[in-house]
C-alpha positions in Angstrom: 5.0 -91.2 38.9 7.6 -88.9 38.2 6.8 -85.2 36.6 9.3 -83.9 34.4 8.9 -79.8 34.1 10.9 -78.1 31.1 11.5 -74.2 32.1 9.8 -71.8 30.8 11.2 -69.4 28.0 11.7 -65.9 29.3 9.0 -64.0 27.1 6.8 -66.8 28.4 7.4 -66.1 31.5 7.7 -62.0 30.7 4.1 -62.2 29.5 2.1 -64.3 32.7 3.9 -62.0 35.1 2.6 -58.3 32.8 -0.9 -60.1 33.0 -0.7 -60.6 36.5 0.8 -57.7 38.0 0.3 -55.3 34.9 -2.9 -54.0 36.0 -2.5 -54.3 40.0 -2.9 -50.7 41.2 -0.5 -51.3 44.0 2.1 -50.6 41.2 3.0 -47.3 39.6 2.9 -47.3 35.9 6.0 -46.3 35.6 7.5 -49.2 37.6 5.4 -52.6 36.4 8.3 -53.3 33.3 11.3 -53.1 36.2 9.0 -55.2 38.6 8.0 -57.6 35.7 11.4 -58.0 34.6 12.5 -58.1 38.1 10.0 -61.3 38.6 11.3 -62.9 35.5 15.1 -62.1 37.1 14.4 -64.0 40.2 12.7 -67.0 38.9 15.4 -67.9 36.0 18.0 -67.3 39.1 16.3 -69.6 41.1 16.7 -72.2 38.4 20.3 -71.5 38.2 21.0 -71.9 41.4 19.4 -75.0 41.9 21.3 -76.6 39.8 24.6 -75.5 41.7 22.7 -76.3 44.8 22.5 -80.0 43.2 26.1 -79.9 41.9 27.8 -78.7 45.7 25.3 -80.8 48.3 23.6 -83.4 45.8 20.5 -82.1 47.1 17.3 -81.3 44.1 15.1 -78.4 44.4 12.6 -78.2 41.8 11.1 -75.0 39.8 7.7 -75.4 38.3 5.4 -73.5 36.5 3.5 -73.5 39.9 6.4 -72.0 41.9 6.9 -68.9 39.4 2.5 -68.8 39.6 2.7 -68.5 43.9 5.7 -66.0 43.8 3.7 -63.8 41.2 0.6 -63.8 43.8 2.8 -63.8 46.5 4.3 -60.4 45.3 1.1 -59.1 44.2 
């Protein structure tokens, strides 16, 4: 079977990362917006540049929901 992921709006993906890394202590009140918006930043680039990857050397790489889930704990 084949899965077919649609990406993920950004204030969708704005509001899992604040409830996963808005309350980790390791981060400074001050800094969880820039490191959420930061998070968000990186996954939508990824996206992007998967599709040029595709485009230049034919080659897929896929971004799932699960893939923005494992760099948020990742990070954390």
């Amino acid at each position: 079977g084949i899965d077919w992921f649609m990406p993920w709006p950004s204030q969708a993906l704005l509001a899992v990362a604040k409830s996963f890394l808005g309350t980790n202590p390791m981060i400074p009140a001050e800094n969880t917006d820039g490191v959420v918006e930061h998070v968000v930043l990186v996954h939508e680039s990824v996206n992007e540049f998967s599709k040029q990857f595709l485009q230049k050397l034919r080659r897929s790489n896929y971004v799932t929901p699960k893939n923005y889930l494992d760099f948020i704990n990742t990070y954390s």
